[in-house]
N, C-alpha and C positions, 0 to 999 in steps of 0.2 A: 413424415416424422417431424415433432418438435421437438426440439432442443433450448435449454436453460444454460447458461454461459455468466457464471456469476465468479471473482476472487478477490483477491486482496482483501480480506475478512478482518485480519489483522485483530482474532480475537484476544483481549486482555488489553489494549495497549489503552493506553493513557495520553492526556495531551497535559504535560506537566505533572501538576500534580491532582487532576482533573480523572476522576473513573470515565470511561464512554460507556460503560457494558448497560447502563439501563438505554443508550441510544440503541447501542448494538442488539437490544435482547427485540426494541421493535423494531427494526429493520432486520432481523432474521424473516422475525415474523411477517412482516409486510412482502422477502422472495418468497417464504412459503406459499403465502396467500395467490402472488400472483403466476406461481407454478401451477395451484392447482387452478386458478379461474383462468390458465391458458392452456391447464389439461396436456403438459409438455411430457415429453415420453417417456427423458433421459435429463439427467443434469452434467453438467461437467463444473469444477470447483478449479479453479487453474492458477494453486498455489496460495502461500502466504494465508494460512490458515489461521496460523496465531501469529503472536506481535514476536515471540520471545521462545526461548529453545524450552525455556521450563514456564511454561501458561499457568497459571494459577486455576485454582478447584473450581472457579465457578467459569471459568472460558471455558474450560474442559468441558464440563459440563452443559452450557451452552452449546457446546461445538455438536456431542453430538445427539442431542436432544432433535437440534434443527433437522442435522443428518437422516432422522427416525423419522424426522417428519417430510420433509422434503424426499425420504423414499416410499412412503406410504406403507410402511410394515413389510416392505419387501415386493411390493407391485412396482414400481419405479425406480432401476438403475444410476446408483446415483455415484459419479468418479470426482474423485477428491485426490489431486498431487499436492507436494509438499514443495514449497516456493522456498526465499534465501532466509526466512525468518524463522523458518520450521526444523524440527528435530526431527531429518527423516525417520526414524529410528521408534521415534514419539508416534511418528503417523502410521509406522506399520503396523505396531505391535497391539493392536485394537481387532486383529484381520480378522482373526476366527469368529469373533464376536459379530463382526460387523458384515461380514455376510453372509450371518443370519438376516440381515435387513435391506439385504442386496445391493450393500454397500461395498465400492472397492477403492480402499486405502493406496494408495503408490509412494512410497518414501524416497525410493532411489531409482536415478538414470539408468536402464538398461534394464529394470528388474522383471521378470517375469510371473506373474498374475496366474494362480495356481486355480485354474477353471472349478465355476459348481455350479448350481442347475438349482432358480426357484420353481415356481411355480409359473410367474408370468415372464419369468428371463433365463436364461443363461449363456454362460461364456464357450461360445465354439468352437475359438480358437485360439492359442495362448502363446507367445513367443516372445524375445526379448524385445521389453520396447511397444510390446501390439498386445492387443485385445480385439476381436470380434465377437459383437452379441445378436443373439436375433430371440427380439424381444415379440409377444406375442399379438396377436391382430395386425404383424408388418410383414409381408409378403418377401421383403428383402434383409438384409442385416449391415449391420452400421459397424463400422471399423473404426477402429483409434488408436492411434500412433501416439504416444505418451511417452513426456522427458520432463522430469520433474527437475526443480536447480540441482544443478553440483557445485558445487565450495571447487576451489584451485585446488584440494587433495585430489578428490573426489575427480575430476577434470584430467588431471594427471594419470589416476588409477584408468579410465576408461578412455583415455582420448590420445593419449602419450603426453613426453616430458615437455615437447613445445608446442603448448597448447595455443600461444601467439596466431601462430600461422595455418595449426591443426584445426578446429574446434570446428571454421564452416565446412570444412571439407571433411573432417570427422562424421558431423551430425547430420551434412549433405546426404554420406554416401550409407550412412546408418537408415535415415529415415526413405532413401532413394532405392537402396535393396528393399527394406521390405515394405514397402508399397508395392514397388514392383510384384514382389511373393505376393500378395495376398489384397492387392487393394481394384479391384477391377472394376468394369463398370455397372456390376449387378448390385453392388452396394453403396449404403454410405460412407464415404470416406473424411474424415475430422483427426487434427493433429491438436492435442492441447499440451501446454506446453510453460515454462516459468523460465523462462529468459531475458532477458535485455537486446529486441531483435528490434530493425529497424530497414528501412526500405534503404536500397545501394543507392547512393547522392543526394537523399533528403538530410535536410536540418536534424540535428541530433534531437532526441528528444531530452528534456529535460527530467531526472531522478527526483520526485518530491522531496523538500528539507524533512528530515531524522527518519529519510527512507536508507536502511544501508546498501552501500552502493552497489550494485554489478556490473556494473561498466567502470573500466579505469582505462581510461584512455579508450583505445580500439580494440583492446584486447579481449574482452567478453563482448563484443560487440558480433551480434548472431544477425544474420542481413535475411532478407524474407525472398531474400532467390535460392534459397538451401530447401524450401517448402517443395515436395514432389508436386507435381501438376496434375495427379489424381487426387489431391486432398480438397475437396470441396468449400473447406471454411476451417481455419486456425484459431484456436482457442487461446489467449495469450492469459498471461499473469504477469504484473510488477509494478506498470507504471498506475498512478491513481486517476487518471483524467482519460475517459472514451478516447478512444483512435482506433481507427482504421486505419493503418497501413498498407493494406493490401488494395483490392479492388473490387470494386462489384461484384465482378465474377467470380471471385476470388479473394471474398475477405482476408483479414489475417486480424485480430480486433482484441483490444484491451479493452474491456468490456468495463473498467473503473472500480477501484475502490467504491464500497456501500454508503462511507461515509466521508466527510471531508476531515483527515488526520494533522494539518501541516498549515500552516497559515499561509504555504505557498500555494493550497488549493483552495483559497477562500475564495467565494463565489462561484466556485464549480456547480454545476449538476452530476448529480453521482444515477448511475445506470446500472440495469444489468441487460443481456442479449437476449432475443428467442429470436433462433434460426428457426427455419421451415426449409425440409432438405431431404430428397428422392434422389436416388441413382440417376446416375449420368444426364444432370439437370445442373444449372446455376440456380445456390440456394439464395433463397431470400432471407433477411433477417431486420428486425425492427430493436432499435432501442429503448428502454421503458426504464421512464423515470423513479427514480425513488424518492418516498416525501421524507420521511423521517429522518430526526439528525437536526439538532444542533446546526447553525449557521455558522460560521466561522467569519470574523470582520478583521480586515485590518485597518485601521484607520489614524489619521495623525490629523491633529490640533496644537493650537497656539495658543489656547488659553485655559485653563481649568474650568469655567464656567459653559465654555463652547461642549466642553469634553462629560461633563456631569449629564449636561441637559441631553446630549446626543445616548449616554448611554441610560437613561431614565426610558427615552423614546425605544428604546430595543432590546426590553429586558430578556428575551432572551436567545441571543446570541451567546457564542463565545467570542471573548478579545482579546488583543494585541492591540494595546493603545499606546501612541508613540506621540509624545506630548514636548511640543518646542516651545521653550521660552529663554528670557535671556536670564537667570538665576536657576538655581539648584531648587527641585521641591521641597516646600518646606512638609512636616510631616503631618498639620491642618488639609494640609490641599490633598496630602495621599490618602488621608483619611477620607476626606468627601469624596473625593472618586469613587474610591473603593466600599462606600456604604453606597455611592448608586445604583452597582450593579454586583450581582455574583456569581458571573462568568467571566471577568478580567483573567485571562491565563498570563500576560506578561502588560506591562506598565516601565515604559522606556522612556525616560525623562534624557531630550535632545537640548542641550544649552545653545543657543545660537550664538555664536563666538565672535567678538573682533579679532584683526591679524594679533598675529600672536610670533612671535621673534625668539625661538628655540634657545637663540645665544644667548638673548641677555640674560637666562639661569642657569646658563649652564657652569656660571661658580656660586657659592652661597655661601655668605657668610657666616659662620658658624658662630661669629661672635656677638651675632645678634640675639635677643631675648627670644625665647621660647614659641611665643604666639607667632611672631614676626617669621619665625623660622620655619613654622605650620603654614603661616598663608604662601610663604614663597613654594614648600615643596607641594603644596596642594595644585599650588599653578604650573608649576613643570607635571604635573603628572594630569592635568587635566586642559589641559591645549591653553593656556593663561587665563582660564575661567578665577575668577575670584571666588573664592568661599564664603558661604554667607552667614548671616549673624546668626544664624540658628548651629549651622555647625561648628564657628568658632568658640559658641557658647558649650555646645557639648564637650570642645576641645575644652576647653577652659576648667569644667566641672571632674574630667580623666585626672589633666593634669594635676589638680589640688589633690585628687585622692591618691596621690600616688608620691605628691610630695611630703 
């Protein structure tokens, strides 16, 4: 059996003030393409479908366009949970509709999957938490234990009030009973899942910047010894950058964001998963790169001329240019930047400072003239950078209209 392991889709979001959805509408299209030229059985979607609780008309629509395709009109099973960024609520209420297309929605943790019967699939078994399918030309059937995010309500409603110390041994003994019930070695066994999980005594793993967070501290922290030892490969959802956590034997794998969202993934390669996985075997599974998407740069200069000419050479990127000199830019230099390229998402002018002595503004003359009383507070609030002839000039121009 092959399997598609693709999340963090993160449809609608934006990097600033920047749409991604023309990246995003080819990189749908580019999992669909390689779903069907890998001929995979089954998909799994594992969270973080959209960026935001209320997606705008055209993600939506994107979303499930892809869904239609990526099931092939109802021949290929396709499971899609709902990650920290999703309106459970949003993802369920599509169900009837969508499987008509042998699509199965999951909103919420514990929820139980109301079985129906295509033509090349159906659901054999249904309980809180599990789905088994036995889709057709496979001699055995493929189990799936499924926990889409819960919010700290949501965590409390199912897990109890001190979810601190609850939550691995809540979701241990949830996912430990019914495997036991139903996961043996006649079938495929697969856990997908939208958590913040991480191997016990490894290095934390890092939350992408303007990903919100699931982990505070230790406390949502879900460890990868809570996985039952009948589950053959863990489908994860959250973090943007590939990992395996688990083992050969034993994947456990964040298969990455589609595309690069955060200037803290610039330079990443963005993936998605195709397992190959038979009963009572160690599966195998290969990562496949994804091309489309926008680059993401971060990059820092020292001179405007270094910074023009470098983003002329790479038009098209997206950037985050962090630009050191020792003056404020004047609004000439922001100009020529910003007609060299138009993918600048942030432009951060870093003044290189001499020491700077907090005391000696910390009184100010009040009895000095106007401008004099502009540059001093300009310098207490800006590490004793002096203000330059361009801004005192604008100072200048305020104040007459105002006198």
């Amino acid at each position: 059996m092959k399997i598609l392991h693709t999340a963090d889709w993160h449809l609608g979001k934006r990097l600033d003030r920047f749409s991604r959805l023309e990246e995003q509408i080819l990189v749908m299209d580019e999992i669909v393409q390689i779903a069907d030229e890998e001929n995979v059985d089954l998909v799994l979607i594992a969270g973080d479908l959209f960026d935001n609780f209320n997606p705008g008309v055209e993600a939506v629509e994107l979303f499930y366009k892809t869904l239609k395709r990526l099931s092939l009109n109802g021949k290929r099973p396709v499971i899609a949970i709902s990650g920290n960024h999703d309106s459970p609520n949003l993802i369920d209420a599509p169900d009837p509709l969508a499987r008509e297309c042998g699509i199965i929605l999951i909103g919420h943790p514990k929820a139980t999957v109301r079985p129906f019967e295509m033509e090349h699939f159906k659901i054999s078994k249904s309980v809180e938490g599990f789905i088994e399918l036995e889709l057709e030309n496979h001699p055995f059937p493929v189990r799936i234990l499924h926990t889409p995010f819960a919010n700290e309500i949501r965590l409390k409603e199912y897990f109890g009030e001190n979810k601190e110390t609850e939550l691995n041994a809540a979701l241990a003994k949830h996912w430990r009973d019914t495997a036991d019930e139903y996961c043996d070695e006649k079938g495929v066994n697969l856990l997908v899942t939208h958590l913040y999980m991480n191997k016990k005594g490894s290095p934390i793993l890092e939350e992408p910047e303007g990903e919100k967070p699931i982990k505070i501290g230790n406390a949502d922290l879900v460890f990868s010894d809570s996985i039952p030892s009948q589950i053959q490969y863990t489908a994860l959802g959250h973090l943007h950058r590939f990992h395996n956590i688990g083992t050969d034997e034993k994947p456990v794998v964040y298969s990455s964001s589609p595309l690069c969202y955060s200037f803290s993934e610039a330079g990443q390669i963005k993936y998605i998963s195709i397992i190959e996985a038979e009963p009572n075997k160690q599966v195998s599974f290969d990562k496949i790169a994804l091309k489309n998407g926008r680059i993401l740069e971060r990059k820092t200069f020292d001179c405007v001329q270094k910074t023009v000419e470098w983003l002329q050479e790479n038009p098209n990127s997206l950037v985050e240019i962090t630009l050191e000199s020792q003056t404020f830019l004047k609004a000439e230099e922001r100009k020529q930047i910003y007609q060299a390229h138009n993918g600048i998402i942030y432009l951060i002018p870093k003044v290189k400072n001499q020491q700077f002595d907090e005391n000696k503004l910390s009184e100010i003359n009040l009895s000095q003239d106007i401008q004099t009383l502009f540059r001093d507070y300009f310098k207490s609030k800006n590490n004793g950078q002096e203000a330059n002839e361009e801004l005192i000039n604008l100072f200048n121009e305020i104040a007459s209209e105002k006198s």
